[in-house]
C-alpha positions in Angstrom: 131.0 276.3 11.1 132.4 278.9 8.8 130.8 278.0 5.1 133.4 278.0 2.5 133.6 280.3 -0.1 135.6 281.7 -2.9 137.6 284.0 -1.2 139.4 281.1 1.2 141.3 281.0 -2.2 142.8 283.9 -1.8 143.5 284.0 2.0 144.4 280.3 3.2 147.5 278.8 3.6 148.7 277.5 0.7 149.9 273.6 1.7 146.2 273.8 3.9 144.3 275.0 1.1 145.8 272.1 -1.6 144.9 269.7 0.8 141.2 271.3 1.9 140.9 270.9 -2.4 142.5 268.1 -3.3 141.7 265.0 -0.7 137.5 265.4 -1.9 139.0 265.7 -5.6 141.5 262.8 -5.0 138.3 261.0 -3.2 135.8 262.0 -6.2 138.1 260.9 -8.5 138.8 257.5 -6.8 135.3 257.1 -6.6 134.7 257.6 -10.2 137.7 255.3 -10.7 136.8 252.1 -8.7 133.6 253.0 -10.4 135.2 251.6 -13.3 137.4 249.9 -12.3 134.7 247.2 -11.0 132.7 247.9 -13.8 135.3 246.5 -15.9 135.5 243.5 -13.3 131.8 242.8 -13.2 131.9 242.7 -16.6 134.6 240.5 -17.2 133.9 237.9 -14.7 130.0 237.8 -15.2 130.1 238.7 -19.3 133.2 237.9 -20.5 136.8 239.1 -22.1 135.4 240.1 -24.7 133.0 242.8 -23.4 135.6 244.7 -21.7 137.7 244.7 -25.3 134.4 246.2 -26.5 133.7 248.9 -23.4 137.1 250.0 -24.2 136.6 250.5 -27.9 133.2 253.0 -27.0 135.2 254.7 -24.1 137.1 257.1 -26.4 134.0 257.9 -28.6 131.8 258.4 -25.2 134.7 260.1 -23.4 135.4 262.4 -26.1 132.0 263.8 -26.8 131.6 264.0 -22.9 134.8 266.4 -22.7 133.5 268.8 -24.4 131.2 269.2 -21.3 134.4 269.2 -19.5 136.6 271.5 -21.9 134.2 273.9 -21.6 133.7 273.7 -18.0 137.3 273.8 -17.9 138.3 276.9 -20.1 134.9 278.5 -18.3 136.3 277.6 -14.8 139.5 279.3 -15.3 137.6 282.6 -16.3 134.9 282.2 -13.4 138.2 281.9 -11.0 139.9 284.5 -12.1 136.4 286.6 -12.2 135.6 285.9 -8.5 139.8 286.5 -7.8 138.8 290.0 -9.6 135.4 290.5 -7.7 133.6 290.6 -11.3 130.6 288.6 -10.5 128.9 289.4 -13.6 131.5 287.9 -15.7 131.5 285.1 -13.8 127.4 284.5 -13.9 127.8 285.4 -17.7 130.1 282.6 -18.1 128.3 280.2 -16.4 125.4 280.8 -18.2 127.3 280.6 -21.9 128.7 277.0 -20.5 125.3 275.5 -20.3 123.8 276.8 -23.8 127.7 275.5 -25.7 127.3 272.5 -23.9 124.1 271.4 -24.9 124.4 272.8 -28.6 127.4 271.0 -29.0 126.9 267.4 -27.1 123.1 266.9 -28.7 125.3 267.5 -32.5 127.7 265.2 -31.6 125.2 262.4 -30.3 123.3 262.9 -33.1 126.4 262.4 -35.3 127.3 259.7 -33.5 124.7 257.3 -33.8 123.9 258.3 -37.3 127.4 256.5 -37.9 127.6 254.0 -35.7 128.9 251.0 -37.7 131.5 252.7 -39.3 133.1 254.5 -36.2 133.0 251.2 -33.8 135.2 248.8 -36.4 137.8 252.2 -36.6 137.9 251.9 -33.0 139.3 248.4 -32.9 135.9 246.8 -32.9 136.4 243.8 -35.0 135.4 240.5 -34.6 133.7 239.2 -31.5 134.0 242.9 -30.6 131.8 244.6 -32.9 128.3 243.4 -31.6 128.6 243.6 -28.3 130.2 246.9 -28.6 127.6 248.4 -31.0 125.5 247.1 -27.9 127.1 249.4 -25.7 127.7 252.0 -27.4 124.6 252.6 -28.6 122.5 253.0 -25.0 125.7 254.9 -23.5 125.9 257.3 -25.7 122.3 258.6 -25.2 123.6 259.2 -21.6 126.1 261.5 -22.7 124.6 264.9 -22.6 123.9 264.3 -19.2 127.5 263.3 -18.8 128.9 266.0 -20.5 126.8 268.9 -18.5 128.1 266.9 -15.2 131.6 267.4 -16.2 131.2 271.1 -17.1 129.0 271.5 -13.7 131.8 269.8 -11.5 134.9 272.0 -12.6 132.7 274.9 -12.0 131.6 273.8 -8.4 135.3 273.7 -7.9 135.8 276.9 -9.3 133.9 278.4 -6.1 136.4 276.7 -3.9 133.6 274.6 -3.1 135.6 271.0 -3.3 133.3 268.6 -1.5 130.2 269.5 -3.3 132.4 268.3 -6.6 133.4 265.7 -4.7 130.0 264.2 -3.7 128.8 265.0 -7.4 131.6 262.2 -8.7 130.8 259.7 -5.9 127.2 259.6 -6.5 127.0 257.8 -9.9 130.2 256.1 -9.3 127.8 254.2 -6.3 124.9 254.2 -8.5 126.5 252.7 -11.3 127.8 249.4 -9.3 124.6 249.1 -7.8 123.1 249.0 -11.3 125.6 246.7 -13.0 124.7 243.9 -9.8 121.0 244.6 -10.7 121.3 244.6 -14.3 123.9 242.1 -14.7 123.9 239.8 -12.2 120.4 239.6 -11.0 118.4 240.7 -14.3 121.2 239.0 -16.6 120.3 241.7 -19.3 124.0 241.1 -20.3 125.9 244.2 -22.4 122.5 245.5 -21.9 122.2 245.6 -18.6 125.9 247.2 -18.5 124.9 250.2 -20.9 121.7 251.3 -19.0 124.2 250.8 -15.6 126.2 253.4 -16.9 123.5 255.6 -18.6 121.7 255.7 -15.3 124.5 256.9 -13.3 125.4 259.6 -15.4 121.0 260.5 -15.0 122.1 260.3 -11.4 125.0 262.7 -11.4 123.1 264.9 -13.4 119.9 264.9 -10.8 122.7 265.8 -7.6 124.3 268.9 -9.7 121.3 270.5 -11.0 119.9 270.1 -7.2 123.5 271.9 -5.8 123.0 275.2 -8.6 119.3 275.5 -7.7 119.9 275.4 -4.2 122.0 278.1 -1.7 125.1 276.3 -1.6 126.4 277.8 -4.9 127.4 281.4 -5.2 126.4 281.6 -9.2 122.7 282.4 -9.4 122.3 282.9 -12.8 119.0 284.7 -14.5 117.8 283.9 -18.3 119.6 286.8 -20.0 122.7 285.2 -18.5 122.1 282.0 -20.9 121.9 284.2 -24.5 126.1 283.6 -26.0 128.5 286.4 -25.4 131.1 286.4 -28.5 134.5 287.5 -26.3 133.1 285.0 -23.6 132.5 281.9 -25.8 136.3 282.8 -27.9 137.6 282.7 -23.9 135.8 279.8 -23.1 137.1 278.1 -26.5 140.3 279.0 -26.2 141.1 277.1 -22.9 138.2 274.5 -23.4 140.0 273.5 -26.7 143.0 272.5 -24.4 141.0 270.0 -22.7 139.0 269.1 -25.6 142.2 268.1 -27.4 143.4 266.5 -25.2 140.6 264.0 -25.1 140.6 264.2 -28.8 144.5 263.0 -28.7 143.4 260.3 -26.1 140.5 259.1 -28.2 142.7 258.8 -31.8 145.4 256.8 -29.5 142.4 254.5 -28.3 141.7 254.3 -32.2 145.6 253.5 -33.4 146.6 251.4 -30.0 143.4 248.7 -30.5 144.0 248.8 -34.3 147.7 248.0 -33.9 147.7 245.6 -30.9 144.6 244.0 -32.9 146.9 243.0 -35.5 149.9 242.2 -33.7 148.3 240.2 -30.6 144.4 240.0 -31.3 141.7 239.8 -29.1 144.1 239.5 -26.2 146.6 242.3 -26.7 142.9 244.4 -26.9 142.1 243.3 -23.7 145.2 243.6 -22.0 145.4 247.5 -22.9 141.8 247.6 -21.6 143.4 246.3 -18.3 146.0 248.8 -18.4 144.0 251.7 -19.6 141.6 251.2 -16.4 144.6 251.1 -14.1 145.9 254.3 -16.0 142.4 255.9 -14.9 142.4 254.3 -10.9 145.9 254.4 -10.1 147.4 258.2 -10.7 143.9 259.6 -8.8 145.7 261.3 -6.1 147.9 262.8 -8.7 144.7 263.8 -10.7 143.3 264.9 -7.2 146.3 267.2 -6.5 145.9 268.4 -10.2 142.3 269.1 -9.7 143.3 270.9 -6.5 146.0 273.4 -7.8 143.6 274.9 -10.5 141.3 277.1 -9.1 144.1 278.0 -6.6 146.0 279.2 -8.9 143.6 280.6 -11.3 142.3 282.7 -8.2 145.5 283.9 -7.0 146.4 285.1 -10.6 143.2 286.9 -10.8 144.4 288.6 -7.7 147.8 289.3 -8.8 149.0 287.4 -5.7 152.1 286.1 -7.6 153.9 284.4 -4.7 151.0 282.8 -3.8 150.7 281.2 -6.9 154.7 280.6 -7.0 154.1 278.7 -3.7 151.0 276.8 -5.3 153.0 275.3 -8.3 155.7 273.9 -6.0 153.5 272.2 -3.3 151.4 270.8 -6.0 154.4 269.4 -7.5 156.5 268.3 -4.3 152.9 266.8 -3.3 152.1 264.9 -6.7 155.7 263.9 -7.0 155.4 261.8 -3.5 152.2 260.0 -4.3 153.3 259.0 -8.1 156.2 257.0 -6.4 154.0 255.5 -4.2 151.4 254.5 -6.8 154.5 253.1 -8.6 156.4 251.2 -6.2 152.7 249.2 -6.0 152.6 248.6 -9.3 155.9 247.3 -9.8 155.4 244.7 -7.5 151.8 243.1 -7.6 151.0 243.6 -11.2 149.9 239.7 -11.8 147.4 240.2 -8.5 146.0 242.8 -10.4 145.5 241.8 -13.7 143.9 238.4 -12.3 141.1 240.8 -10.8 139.9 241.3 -14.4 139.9 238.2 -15.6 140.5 234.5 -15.7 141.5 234.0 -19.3 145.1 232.8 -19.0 146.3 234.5 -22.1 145.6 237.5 -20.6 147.1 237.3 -17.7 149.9 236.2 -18.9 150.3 239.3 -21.1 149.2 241.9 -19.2 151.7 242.6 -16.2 155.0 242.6 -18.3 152.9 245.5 -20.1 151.9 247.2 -17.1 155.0 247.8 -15.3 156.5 249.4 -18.7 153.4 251.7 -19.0 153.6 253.2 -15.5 157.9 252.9 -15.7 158.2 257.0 -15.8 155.3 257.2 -13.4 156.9 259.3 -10.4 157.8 262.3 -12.9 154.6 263.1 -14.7 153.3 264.9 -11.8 155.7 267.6 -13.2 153.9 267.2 -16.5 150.5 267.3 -15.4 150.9 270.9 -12.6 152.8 272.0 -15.5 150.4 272.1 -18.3 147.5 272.9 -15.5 149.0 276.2 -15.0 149.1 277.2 -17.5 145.4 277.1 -18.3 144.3 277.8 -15.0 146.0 281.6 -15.5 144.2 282.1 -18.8 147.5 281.1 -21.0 146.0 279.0 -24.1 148.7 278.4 -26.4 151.2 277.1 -23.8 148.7 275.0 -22.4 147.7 273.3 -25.6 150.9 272.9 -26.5 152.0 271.4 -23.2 148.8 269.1 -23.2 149.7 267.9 -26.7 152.8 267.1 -26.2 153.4 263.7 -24.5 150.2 261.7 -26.3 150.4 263.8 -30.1 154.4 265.0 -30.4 155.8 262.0 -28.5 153.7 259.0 -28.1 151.9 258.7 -31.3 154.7 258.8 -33.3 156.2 256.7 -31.1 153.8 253.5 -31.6 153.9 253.8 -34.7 157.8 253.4 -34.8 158.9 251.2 -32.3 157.1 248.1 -33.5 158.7 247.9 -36.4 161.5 246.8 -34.5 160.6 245.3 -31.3 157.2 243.9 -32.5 154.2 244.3 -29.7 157.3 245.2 -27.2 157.9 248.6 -28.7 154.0 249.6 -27.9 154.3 249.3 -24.5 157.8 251.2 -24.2 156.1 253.9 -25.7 154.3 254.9 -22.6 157.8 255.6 -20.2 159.3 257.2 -23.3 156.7 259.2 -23.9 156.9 260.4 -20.3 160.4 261.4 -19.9 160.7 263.0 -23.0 157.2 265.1 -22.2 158.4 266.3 -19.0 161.3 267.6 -19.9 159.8 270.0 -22.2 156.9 271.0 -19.5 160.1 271.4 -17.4 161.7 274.0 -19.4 158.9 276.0 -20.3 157.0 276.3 -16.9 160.9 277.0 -15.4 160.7 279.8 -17.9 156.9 280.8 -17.2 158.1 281.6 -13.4 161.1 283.3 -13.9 159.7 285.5 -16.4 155.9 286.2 -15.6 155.9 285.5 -11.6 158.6 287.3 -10.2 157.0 290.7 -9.6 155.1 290.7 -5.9 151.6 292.8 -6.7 150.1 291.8 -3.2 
């Protein structure tokens, strides 16, 4: 069998080539999803309701100091594809090499920062109450797990960078299995509590960590890097910042919504309105994975084509990524619409909850067959190098729209006007992403260099 490598980018039918790398990204992320997804049930049926209010309040903090792992694998992956698109292998091993040395620097600060503060950045998250010592629990033993985290999030977008999608996908599965198997041991059997679901979690991310290191050491990956590749390269690292600090602020937008949406439902719904978004938050990560997957896909696609200056390739990527994503949001939505209760009564028993949750749920995931437009949209835009755009783009559903947006609603339709904030939010997102990526092709793609 023919062994994969960066080049099928450049050479392989489009429509064949989204598929060949997004089904193991879809599957990865599905993985990792469900991973949570019965995390969250585990904990809710053999802790409590209140332990998944207080997972969700340390998700943002944990999430966010783990993307910088991720924005810098990101905004490094766009430069390795474009290197390997470009035959510059030195570039590419350079990069690689500057990813590992910002990502430790800049995780180990952040940890350090982290846990130095603990008690005042878990009641700022929402965790108040009953929440605040079971999350102070958590967060404290996950977040020493989120180096390791953070480097397998940079290592994954840059085994997918090669074009080599199973490998990435295997690297997502791996602690997603790990971490179940832990949470039954720890929780069920041990009985070790909030305890027991930290160390679950920390240990998968050891896990994850273990597979990757194993996949760069060994002959499957084309970037052998050397020492001198490690030392930091100014024009690489203001590169690698440039499109990292799309991702990164993303996350950072995602993490200050976690911090205003479990402050305001807190007040207008307590405890209960905090769990219910927990519910819906999880769902937001499981249900839109073969979107993600499909997003995941196009990158290094069209990062490599760019490189190559194969513009109608690229053309060709951005509309079967979005015809593609397009067909699985409506399918993700039609199920949501109609067994949103089933759902919801996975999670939990607490009848409050329940009855809360699904109303909320179908007007989170209302405008959910259009973002696909939104998310290939702002992905192209960083996978050809374009920073500005990108942030921009990224920012503008969750920071220009949806902020604002809780904030104002309320006022007049009470806890209501939170949850319409999500299809709003959508709509008015996607139109933008819409006009400027209709503008990006007509302007910058039309010009055949093959």
């Amino acid at each position: 069998m023919k062994k994969s490598t960066s080049v099928d980018l450049g050479t392989q039918p489009i429509g064949k080539l989204l598929i060949k790398q997004a089904v193991p990204a879809s599957i990865g992320i599905l993985v990792m999803s469900l991973n949570i997804l019965v995390d969250t049930i585990f904990v809710g049926n053999w802790i409590g309701s209140t332990a998944i209010a207080a997972i969700n309040v340390v998700l943002p903090v944990s999430f966010f100091i783990a993307a910088l792992g991720m924005s810098i694998g990101i905004g490094g992956s766009s430069i390795i594809s474009r290197a390997l698109g470009a035959n510059n292998s030195n570039k590419a091993l350079k990069t690689f090499g500057n990813q590992l040395t910002l990502t430790l620097l800049l995780t180990v600060t952040m940890i350090a920062f982290g846990l130095y503060y603990v008690d005042d950045i878990i009641p700022a998250f929402g965790g108040k109450g009953n929440i605040f010592e079971p999350a102070k629990i958590y967060y404290t033993i996950v977040l020493y797990g989120v180096p390791f985290l953070a480097l397998c999030m940079m290592g994954n977008t840059v085994i997918r960078a090669e074009g080599k999608p199973k490998f990435a996908m295997y690297a997502m599965m791996i602690p997603s299995v790990g971490n179940l198997l832990l949470d039954y041991l720890f929780i069920n059997v041990l009985d070790y509590g909030m305890v027991g679901a930290a160390w679950a979690t920390t240990g998968s991310y050891l896990l994850c960590f273990a597979f990757i290191l194993w996949f760069f050491l060994s002959e499957n990956s084309e970037l052998k890097i050397k020492w001198h590749h490690f030392g930091l390269n100014l024009p690489i690292i203001k590169e690698i910042g440039s499109l990292g600090f799309v991702t990164l602020a993303r996350q950072a937008v995602v993490s200050i919504t976690y911090l205003f949406m479990n402050n305001i439902l807190f007040e207008l719904g307590g405890e209960t309105s905090v769990t219910a978004y927990a519910i819906v938050g999880r769902m937001l990560m499981f249900a839109l994975f073969p979107v993600y997957g499909i997003t995941q896909g196009f990158l290094p696609i069209a990062g490599y084509n760019f490189g190559a200056q194969q513009y109608g390739r690229v053309r060709e990527s951005i509309n079967t990524a979005i015809k593609y994503a397009i067909a699985l949001a409506t399918l993700v939505f039609i199920l949501l619409m109609i067994f949103p209760e089933g759902i919801t009564k996975l999670f939990t028993s607490n009848t409050d909850v329940i009855a809360e949750t699904p109303s909320a749920m179908r007007w989170v995931f209302a405008a959910t067959p259009i973002i696909a437009l939104q998310l290939i949209g702002a992905a192209y835009f960083q996978a050809v190098g374009k920073a500005t755009p990108a942030l921009l783009l990224t920012l503008t559903r969750q920071g220009f729209f949806f902020i604002p947006l809780i904030f104002i609603l309320p006022i007049f339709y009470g806890e209501l006007g939170v949850w319409m904030s999500f299809p709003i939010a959508d709509v008015l997102a996607t139109i933008v992403t819409a006009y400027f990526l209709n503008r990006e092709i007509k302007r910058n793609l039309k010009i055949e260099k093959e």
